[in-house]
MARGUKE-732571 format. One record per residue: residue in three letters; x, z, y of N, C-alpha, C, CB in turn; residue number from 1. Coordinates in Angstrom, 1 decimal, padded with zeros to 4 digits. Atoms other than C-alpha are relative to their C-alpha. Glycine has a CB too. Layout:
N
<'ALA', <X, Z, Y>, <X, Z, Y>, <X, Z, Y>, <X, Z, Y>, NUM> ...
//
This chain:
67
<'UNK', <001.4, 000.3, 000.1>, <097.0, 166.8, 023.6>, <-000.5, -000.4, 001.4>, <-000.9, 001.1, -000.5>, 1> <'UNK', <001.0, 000.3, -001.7>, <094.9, 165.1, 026.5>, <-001.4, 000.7, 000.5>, <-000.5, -001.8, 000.1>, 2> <'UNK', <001.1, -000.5, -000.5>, <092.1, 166.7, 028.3>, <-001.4, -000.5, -000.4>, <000.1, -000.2, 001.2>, 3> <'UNK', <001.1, 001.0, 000.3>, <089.7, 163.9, 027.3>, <-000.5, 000.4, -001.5>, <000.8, -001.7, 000.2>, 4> <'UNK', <-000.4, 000.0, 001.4>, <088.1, 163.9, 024.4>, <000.1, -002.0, -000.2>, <-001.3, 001.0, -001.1>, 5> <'UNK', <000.0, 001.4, 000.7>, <088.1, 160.2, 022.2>, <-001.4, -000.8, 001.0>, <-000.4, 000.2, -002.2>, 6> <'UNK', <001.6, 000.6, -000.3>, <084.3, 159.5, 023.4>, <000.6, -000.6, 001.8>, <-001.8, 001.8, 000.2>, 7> <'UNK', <-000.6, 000.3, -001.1>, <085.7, 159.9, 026.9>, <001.0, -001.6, 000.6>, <000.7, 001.1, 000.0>, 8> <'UNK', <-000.9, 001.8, -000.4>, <088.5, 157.5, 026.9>, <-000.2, -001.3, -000.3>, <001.3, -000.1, -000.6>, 9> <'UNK', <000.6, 002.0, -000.2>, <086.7, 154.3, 025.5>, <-000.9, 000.0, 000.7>, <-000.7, -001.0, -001.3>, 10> <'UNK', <000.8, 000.0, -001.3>, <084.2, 155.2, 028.2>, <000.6, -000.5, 000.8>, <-000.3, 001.1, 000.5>, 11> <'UNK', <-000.8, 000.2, -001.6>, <086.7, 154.7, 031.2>, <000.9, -001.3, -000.5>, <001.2, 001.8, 000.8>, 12> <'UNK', <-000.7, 001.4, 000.1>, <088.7, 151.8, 029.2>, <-001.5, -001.0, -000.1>, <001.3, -000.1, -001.6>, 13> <'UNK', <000.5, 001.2, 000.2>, <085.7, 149.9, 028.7>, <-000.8, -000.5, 001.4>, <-000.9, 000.1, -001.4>, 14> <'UNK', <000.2, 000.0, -001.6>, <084.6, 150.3, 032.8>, <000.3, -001.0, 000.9>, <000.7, 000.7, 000.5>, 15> <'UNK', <-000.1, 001.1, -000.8>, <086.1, 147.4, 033.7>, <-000.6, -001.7, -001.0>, <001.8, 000.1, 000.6>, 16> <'UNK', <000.8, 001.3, 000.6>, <084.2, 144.9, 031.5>, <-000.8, -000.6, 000.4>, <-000.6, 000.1, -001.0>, 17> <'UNK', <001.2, 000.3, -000.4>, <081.3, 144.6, 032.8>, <000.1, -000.8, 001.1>, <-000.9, 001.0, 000.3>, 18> <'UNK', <-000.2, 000.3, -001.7>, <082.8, 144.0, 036.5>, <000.9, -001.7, -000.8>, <001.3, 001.7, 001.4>, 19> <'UNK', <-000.7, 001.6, 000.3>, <084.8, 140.6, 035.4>, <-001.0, -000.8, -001.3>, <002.0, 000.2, -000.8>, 20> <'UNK', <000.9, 001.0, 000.6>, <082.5, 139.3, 032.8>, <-001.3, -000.6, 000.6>, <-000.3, 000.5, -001.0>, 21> <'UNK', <001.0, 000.6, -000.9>, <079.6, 139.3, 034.9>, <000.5, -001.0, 000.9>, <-000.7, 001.1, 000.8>, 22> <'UNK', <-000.4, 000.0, -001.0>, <081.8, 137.7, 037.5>, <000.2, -001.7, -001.6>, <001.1, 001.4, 001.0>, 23> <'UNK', <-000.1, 001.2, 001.1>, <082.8, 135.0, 034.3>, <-001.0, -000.6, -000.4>, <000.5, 000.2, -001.0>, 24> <'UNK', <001.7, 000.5, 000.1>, <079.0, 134.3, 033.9>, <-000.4, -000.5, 000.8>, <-001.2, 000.9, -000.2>, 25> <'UNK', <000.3, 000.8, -001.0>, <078.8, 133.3, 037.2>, <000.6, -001.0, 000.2>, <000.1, 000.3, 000.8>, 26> <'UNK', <-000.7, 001.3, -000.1>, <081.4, 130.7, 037.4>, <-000.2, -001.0, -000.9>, <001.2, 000.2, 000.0>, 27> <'UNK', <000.1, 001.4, 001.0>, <080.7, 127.1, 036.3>, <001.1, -000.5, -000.5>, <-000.6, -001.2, 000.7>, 28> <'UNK', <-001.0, 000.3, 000.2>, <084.3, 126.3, 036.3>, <000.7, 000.5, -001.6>, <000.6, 000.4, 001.1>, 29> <'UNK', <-000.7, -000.5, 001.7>, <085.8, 126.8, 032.3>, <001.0, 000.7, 000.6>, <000.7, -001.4, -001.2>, 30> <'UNK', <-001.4, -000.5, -000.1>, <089.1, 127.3, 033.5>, <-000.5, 001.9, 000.8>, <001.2, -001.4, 001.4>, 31> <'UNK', <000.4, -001.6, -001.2>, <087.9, 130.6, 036.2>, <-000.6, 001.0, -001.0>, <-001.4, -000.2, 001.5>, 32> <'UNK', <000.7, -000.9, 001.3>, <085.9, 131.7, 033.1>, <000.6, 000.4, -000.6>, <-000.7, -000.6, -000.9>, 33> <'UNK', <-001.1, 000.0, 001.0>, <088.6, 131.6, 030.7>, <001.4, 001.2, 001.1>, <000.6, -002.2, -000.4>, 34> <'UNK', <-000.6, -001.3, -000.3>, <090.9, 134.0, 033.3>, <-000.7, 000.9, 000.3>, <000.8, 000.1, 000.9>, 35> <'UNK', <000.3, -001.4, 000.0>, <088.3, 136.5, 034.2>, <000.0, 000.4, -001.6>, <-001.5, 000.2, 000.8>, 36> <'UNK', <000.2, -000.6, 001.4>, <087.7, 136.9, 030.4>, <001.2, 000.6, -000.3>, <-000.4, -000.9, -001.1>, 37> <'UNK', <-001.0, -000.8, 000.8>, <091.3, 137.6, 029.7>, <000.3, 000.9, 001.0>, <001.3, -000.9, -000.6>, 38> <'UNK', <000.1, -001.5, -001.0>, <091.3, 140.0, 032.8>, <-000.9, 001.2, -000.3>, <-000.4, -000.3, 001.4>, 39> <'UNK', <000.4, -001.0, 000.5>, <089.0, 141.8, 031.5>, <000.0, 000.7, -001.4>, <-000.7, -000.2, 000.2>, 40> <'UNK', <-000.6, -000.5, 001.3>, <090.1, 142.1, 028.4>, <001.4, 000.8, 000.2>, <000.2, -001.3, -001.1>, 41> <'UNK', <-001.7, -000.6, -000.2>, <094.1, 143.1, 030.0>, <-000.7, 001.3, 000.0>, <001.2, -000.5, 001.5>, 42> <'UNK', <000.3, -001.1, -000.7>, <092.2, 145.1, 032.3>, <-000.5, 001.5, -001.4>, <-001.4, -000.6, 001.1>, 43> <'UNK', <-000.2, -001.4, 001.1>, <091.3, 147.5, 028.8>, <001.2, 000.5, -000.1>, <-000.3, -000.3, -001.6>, 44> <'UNK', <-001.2, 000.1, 000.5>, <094.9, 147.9, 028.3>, <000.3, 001.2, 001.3>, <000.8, -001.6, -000.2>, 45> <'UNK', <-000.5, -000.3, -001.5>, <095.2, 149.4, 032.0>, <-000.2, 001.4, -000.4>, <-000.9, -000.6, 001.5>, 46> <'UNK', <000.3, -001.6, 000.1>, <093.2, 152.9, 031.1>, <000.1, 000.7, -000.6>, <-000.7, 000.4, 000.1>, 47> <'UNK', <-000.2, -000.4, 000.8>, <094.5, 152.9, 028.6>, <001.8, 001.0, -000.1>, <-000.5, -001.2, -000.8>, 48> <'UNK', <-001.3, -000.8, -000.6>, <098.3, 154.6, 029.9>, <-000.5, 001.6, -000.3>, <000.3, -000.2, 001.9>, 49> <'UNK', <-000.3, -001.2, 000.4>, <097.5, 157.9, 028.2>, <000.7, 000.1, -001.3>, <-001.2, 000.8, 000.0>, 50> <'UNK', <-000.9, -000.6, 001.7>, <100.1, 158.9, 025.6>, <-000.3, 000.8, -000.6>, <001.4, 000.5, -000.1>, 51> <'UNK', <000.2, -001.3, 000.4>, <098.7, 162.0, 024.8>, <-000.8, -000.2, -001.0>, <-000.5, 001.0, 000.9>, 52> <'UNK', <001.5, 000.6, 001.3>, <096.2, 161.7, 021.4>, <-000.6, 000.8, 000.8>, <-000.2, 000.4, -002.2>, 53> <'UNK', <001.4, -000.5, -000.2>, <092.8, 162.4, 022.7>, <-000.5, 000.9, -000.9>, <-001.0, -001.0, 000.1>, 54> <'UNK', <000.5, -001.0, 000.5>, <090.9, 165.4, 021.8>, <-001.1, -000.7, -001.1>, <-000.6, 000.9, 001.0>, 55> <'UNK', <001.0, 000.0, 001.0>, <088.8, 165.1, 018.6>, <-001.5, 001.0, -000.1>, <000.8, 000.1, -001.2>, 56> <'UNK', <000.9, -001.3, 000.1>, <085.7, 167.4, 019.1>, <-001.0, 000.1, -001.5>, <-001.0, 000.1, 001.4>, 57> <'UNK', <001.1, -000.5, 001.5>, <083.7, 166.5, 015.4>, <001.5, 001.1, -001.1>, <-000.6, -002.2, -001.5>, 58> <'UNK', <-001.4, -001.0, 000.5>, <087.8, 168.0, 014.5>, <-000.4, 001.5, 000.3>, <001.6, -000.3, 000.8>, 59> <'UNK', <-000.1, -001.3, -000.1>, <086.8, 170.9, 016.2>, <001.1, 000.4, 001.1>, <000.4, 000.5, -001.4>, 60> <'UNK', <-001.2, 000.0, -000.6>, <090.1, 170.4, 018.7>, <-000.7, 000.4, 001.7>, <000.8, -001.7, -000.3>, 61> <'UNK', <000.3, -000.3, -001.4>, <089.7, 171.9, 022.3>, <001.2, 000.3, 000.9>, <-000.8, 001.2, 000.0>, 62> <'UNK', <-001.2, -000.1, -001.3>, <092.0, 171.8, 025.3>, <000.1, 001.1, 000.3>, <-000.2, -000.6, 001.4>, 63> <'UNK', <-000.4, -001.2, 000.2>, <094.1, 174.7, 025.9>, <000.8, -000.4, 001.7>, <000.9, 000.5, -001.8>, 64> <'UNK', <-001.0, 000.1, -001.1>, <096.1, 174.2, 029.7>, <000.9, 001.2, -000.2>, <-000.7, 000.0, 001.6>, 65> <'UNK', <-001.3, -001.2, -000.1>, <099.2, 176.0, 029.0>, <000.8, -000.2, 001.5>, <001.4, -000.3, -001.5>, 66> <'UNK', <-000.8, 000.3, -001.0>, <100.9, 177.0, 032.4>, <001.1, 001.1, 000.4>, <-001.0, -000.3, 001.2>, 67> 
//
């Protein structure tokens, strides 16, 4: 299990949207447009490097650190 819960982690993957689309709103160029968009769309993929299933808390599921 990961520390996080679910709410958490599309919080922090969706973090980098804002920063490259705004940045694709500004550019007149199609082409510059067309790679920040798909950078910010990879860029979801980036924060997303947790293997662990995310905590469910309407489940009822709470993090336990076993050490």
């Amino acid at each position: 299990m990961c520390s996080l819960s679910f709410l958490e982690v599309m919080a922090t993957m969706a973090s980098s949207f804002a920063i490259y689309f705004n940045k694709a709103a500004e550019t007149t160029d199609p082409v510059e447009r067309m790679k920040y968009t798909i950078v910010g769309s990879l860029g979801y993929f980036y924060f997303e490097k947790i293997f662990e299933k995310p905590l469910n808390p309407v489940l009822g599921e709470t993090y336990e650190a076993y050490g």
